[in-house]
C-alpha positions as CSV (number, residue, x, y, z in Angstrom):
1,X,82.7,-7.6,-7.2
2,X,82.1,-5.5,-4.2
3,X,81.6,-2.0,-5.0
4,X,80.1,1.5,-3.7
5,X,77.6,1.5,-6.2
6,X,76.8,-2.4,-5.2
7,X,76.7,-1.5,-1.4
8,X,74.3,1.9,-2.6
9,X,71.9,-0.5,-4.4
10,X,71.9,-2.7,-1.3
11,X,71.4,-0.5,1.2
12,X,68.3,1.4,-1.3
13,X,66.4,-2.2,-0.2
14,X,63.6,-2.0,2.0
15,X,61.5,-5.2,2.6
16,X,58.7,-3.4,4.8
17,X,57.3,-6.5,6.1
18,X,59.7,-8.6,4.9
19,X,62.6,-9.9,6.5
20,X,66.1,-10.7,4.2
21,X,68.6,-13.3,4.7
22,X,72.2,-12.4,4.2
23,X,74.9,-15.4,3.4
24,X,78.9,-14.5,3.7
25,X,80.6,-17.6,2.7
26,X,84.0,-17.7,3.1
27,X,85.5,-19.6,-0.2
28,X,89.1,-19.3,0.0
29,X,91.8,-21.9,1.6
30,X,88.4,-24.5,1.6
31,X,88.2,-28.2,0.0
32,X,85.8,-28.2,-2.7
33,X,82.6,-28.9,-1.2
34,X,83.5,-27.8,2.3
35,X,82.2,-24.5,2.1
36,X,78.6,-26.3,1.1
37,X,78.9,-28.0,4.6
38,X,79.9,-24.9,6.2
39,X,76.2,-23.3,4.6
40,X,74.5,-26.5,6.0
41,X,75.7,-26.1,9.0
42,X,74.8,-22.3,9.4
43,X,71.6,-22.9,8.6
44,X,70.8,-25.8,11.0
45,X,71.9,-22.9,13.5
46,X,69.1,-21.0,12.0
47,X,66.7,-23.0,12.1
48,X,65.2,-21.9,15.9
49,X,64.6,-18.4,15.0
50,X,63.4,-19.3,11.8
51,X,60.6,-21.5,13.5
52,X,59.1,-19.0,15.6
53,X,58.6,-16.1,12.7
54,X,55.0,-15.5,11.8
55,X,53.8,-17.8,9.0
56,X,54.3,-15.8,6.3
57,X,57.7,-14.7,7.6
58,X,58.5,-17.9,8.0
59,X,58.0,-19.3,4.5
60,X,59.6,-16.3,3.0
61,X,62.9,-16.8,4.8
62,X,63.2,-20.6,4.1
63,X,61.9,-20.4,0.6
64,X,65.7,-17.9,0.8
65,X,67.3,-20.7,2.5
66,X,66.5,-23.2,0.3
67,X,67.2,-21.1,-3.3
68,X,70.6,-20.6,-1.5
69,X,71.7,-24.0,-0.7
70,X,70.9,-24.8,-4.4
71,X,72.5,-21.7,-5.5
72,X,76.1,-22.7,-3.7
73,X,75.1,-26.9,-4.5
74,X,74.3,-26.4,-7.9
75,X,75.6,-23.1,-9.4
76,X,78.2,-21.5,-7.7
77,X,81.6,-21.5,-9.3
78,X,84.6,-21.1,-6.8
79,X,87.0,-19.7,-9.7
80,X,88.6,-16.7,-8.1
81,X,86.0,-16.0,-5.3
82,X,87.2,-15.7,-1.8
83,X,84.2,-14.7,0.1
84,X,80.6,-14.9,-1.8
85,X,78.0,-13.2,-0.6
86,X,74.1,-13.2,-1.4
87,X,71.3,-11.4,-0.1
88,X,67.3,-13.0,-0.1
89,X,63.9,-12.0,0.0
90,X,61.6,-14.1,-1.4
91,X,58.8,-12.7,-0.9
92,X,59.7,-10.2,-2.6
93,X,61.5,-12.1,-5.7
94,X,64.9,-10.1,-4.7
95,X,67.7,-12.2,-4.8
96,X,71.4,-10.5,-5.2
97,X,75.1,-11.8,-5.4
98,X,78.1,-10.2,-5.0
99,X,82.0,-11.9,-4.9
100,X,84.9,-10.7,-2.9
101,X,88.7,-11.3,-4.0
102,X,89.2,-11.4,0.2
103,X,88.1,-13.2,2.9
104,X,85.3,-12.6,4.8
105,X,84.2,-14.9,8.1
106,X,81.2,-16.8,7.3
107,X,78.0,-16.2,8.4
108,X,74.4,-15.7,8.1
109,X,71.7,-13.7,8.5
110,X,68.4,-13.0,9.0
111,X,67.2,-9.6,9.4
112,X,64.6,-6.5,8.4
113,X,67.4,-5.5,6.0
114,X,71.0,-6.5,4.3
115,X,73.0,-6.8,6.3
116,X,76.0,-4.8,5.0
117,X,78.2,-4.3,8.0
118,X,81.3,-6.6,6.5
119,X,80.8,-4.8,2.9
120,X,81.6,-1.6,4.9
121,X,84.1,-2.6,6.2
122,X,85.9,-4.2,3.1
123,X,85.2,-1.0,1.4
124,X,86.5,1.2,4.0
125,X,89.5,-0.8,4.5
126,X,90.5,-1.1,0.7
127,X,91.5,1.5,-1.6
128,X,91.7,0.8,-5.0
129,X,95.4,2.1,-6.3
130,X,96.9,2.2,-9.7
131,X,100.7,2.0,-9.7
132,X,103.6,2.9,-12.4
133,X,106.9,1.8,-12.9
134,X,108.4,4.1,-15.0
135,X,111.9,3.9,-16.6
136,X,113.3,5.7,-20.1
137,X,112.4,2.8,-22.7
138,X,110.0,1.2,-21.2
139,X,106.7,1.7,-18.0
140,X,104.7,-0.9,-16.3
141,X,101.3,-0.4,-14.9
142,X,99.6,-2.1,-12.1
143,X,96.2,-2.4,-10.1
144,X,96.5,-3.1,-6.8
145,X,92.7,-3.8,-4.7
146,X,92.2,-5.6,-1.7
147,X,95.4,-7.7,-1.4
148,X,95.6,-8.5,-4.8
149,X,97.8,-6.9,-8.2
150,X,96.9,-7.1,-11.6
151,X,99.3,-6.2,-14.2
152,X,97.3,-4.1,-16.7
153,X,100.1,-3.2,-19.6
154,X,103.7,-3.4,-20.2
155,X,105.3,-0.6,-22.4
156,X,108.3,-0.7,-24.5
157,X,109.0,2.5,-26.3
158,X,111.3,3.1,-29.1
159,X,114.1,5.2,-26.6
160,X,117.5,5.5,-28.3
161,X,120.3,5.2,-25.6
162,X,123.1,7.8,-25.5
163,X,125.7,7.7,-27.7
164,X,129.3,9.6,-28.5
165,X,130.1,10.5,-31.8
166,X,134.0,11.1,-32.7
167,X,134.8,13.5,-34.4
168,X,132.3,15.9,-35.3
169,X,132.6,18.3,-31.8
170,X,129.8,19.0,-29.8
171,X,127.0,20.3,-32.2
172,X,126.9,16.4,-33.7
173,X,126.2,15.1,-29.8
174,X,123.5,18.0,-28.9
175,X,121.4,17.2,-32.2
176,X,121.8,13.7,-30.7
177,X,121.0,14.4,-27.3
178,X,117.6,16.4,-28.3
179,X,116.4,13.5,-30.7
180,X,116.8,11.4,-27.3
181,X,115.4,13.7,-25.3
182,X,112.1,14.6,-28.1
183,X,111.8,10.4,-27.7
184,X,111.8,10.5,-24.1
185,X,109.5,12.9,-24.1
186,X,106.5,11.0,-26.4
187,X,107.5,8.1,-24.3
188,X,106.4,9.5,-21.0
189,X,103.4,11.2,-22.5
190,X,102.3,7.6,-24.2
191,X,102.7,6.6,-20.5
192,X,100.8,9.1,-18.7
193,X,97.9,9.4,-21.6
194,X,97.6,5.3,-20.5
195,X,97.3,6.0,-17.3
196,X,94.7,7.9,-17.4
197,X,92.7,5.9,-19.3
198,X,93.2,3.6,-16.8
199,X,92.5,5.6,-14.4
200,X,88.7,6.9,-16.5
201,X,87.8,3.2,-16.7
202,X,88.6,1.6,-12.9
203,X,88.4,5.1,-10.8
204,X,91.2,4.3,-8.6
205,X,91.4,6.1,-5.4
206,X,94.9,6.8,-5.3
207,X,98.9,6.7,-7.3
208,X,101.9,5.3,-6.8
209,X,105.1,5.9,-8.6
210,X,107.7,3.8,-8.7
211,X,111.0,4.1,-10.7
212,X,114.7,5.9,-11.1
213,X,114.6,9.0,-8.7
214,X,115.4,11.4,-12.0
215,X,112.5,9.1,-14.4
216,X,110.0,9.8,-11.3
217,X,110.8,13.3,-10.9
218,X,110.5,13.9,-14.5
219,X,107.8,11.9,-15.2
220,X,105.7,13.5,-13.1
221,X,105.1,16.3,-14.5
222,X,103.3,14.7,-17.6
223,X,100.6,13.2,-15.4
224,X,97.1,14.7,-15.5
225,X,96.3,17.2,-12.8
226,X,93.7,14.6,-11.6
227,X,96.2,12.1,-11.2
228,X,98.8,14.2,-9.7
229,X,96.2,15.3,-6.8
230,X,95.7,11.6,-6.7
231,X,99.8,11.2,-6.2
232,X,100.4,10.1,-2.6
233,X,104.0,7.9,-2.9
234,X,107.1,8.2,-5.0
235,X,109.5,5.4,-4.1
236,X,112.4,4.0,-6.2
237,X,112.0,0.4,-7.8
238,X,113.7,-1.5,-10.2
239,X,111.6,-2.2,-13.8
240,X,112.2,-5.7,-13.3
241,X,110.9,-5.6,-10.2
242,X,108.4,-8.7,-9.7
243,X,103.9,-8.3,-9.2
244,X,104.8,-9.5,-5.2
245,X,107.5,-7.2,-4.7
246,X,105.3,-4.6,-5.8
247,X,102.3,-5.8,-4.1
248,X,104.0,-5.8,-0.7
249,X,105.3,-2.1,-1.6
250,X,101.9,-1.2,-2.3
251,X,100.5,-2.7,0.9
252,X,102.5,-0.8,3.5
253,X,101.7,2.5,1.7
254,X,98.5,1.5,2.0
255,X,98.3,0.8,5.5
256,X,100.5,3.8,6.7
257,X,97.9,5.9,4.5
258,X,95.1,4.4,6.3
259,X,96.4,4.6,9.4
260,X,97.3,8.4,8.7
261,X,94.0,9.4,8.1
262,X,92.5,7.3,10.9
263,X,94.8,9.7,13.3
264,X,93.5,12.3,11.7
265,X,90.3,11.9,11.7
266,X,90.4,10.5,16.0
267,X,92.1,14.1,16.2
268,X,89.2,15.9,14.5
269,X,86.5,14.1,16.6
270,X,88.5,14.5,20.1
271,X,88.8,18.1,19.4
272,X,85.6,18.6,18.7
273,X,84.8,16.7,22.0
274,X,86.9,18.5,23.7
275,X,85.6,21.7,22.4
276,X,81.9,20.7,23.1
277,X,81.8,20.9,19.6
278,X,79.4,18.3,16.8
279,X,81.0,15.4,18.2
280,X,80.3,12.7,20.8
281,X,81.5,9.3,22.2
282,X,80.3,5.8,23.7
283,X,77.9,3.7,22.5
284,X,74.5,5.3,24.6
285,X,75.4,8.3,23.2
286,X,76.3,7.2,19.8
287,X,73.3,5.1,19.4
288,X,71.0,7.9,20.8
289,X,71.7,10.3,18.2
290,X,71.7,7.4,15.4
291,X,68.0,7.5,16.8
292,X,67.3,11.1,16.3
293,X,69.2,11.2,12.8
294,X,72.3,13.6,13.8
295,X,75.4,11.2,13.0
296,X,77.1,12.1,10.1
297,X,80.2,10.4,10.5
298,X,80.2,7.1,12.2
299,X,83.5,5.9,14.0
300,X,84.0,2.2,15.2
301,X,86.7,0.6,16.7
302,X,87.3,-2.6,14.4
303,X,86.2,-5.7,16.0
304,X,84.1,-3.8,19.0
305,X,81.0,-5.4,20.1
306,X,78.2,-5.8,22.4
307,X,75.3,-7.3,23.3
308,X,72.1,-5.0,23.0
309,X,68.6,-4.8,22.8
310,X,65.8,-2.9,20.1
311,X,62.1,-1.6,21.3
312,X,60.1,-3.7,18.9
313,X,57.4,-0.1,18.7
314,X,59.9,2.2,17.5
315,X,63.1,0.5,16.3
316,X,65.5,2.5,18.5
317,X,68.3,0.7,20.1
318,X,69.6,-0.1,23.7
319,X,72.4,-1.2,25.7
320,X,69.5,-2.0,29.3
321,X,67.0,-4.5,28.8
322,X,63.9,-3.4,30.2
323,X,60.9,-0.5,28.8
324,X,62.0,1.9,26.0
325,X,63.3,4.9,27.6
326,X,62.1,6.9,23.9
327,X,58.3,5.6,23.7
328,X,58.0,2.9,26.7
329,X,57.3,0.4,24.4
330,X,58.8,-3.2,24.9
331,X,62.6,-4.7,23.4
332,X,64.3,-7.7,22.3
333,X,67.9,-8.8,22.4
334,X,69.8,-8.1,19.8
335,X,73.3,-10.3,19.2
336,X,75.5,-7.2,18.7
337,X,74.3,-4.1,19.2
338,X,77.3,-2.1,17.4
339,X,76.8,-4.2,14.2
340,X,73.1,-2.6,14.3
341,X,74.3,0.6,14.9
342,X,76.4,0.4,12.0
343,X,73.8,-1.1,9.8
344,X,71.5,2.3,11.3
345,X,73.8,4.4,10.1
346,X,74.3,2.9,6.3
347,X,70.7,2.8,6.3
348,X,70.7,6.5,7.0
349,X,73.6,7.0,4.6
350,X,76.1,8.1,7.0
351,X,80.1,7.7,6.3
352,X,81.3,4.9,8.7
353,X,85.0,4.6,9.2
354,X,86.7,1.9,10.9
355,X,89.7,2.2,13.4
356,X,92.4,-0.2,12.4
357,X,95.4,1.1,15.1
358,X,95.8,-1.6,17.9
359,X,94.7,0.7,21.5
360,X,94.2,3.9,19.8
361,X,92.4,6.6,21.7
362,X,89.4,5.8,20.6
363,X,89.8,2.3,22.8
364,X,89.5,4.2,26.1
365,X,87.2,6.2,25.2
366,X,84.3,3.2,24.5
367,X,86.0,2.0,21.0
368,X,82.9,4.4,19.2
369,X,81.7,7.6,18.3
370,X,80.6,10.4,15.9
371,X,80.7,13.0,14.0
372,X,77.0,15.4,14.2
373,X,75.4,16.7,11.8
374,X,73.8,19.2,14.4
375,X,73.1,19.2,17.7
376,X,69.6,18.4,19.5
């Protein structure tokens, strides 16, 4: 499963010498076997850069190729994976694999490091959510990550319903009433106390509550101040409401939410533009002060790229071919000079976010930018 803590222990790797090879191989929707032709195929378009590596290089990085083509042939099982992704260096003896519950476009790698840039985007993309469905005698609970809902405990508390009792006046039906009330009351603590043991074991980002407009407004109140900081929709929903219904519900919170920060956050780094405050844009700029170690906040338009180049003396990277302008030494192409940007900045551990809105503002201003940690 992809994770922060998997993506931390990835990005901690440092070959030195060493280069790694990185596989994303998109499972899902694919004939069994296909995806093994897809691999062979991807690395036959390898095969030219690997032949000009330095000898040792060289038989590092196809002892990686090899070890994976027997790992997907011979190991892999497809059960519930729709991207898999491992990471290689032989050399080294460091081999790592990580799964994906969503599709990622195949592809692979060969580089001085991990390359991470479509875990950091799945990550920043996703939030992980719990959701409950609350009603008087009974609550449903939910996980809902990365397209996907898991139903994680149905609840059926003893709730008396309300009744009339003839002839005994009003004192009778007010004893009644408070016994109901007393057993609504354990029922939506049961509920929250679940919750946020749910919520200690799978750290979920963010709440949803679903129900009655009086059971969410009363139920509420018996969360756990973490969770109700962590609160961010109250919608009504039947309890019968089906896992898809209440996936696509979850989904369009999710995307307004993102989509509400990302504003947000494009105000914040135009203001402080504007302001000739700690933040920049374009991609000269953006990769100049990756160089110098000032981003601290990374911003990409999602699916910007660009062909580049990187001064093979000190690492730093280009958008002219042509001498270094930091240390005159010389450079080399690069496919995509935004995807090593991005990678910089993991490396460096800065926050990367990715711009989802179609033509934001960010667009015209060169689809990248950043937050400084200080200015040079």
């Amino acid at each position: 499963m992809i994770t922060r803590e998997a993506l931390s222990e990835l990005m901690s790797f440092h070959p030195e010498h060493y280069l790694t090879t990185t596989l994303y191989l998109e499972i899902d929707g694919s004939a069994q076997g296909s995806f093994a032709i897809r691999l062979k195929y991807l690395i036959k378009e390898r095969r030219s850069e690997v032949r000009a590596l330095q000898p040792d290089l060289r038989k590092s990085v196809n002892s990686d190729l090899r070890k994976i083509k027997e790992y997907v042939d011979l190991e892999f099982s497809r059960e519930g994976v729709r991207t898999l992704a491992i990471f290689s260096c032989s050399a080294l003896k460091w081999w790592k694999v990580v799964t994906a519950s969503v599709t990622v476009k195949s592809q692979l790698a060969v580089s001085s490091r991990p390359y991470l840039h479509p875990l950091a985007f799945f990550l920043d993309e996703y939030s992980r959510f719990q959701v409950i469905l609350i009603e008087r005698p009974g609550a449903r609970l939910f996980e809902v990550y990365a397209g996907e809902i898991l139903e994680l405990v149905d609840i059926r508390d003893d709730v008396p319903g309300k009744v009339r009792v003839g002839g005994f006046g009003g004192y009778m039906e007010r004893r009644i009433e408070r016994h109901i009330d007393d057993h609504i009351r354990r029922h939506f603590k049961h509920v929250a106390d679940l919750s946020y043991e749910f919520f200690k074991k799978n750290s979920n980002d963010f709440l949803i509550l679903l129900g009655s407009e009086q059971n969410t407004n009363e139920f509420q109140h018996y969360l756990h101040s973490t969770l109700q900081e962590k609160l961010v929709a109250i919608e009504q929903e039947e309890i019968h409401a089906t896992p898809a219904q209440i996936l696509e519900r979850a989904t369009k919170i999710e995307k307004d939410l993102k989509q509400k920060e990302d504003r947000k956050l494009l105000a914040r780094l135009f203001s402080q533009v504007n302001s000739g405050g700690l933040g920049i844009l374009g991609l000269d700029s953006t990769i100049r002060a990756l160089h110098y170690g000032q981003v601290n906040y990374l911003v990409v338009q999602e699916g910007y790229g660009k062909h580049g180049y990187r001064c093979i003396e000190c690492s730093r990277l280009l958008t002219n071919n042509g001498s270094c302008d930091y240390c005159g030494g010389k450079t080399q192409a690069v496919s995509n000079v935004v995807d090593e940007a991005i990678q910089e900045a993991l490396v460096q551990g800065c926050q990367v976010r990715y711009i989802t809105i179609p033509d934001s503002q960010l667009v015209t201003a060169g689809s990248i930018g950043a937050m400084l940690r200080y200015k040079v």
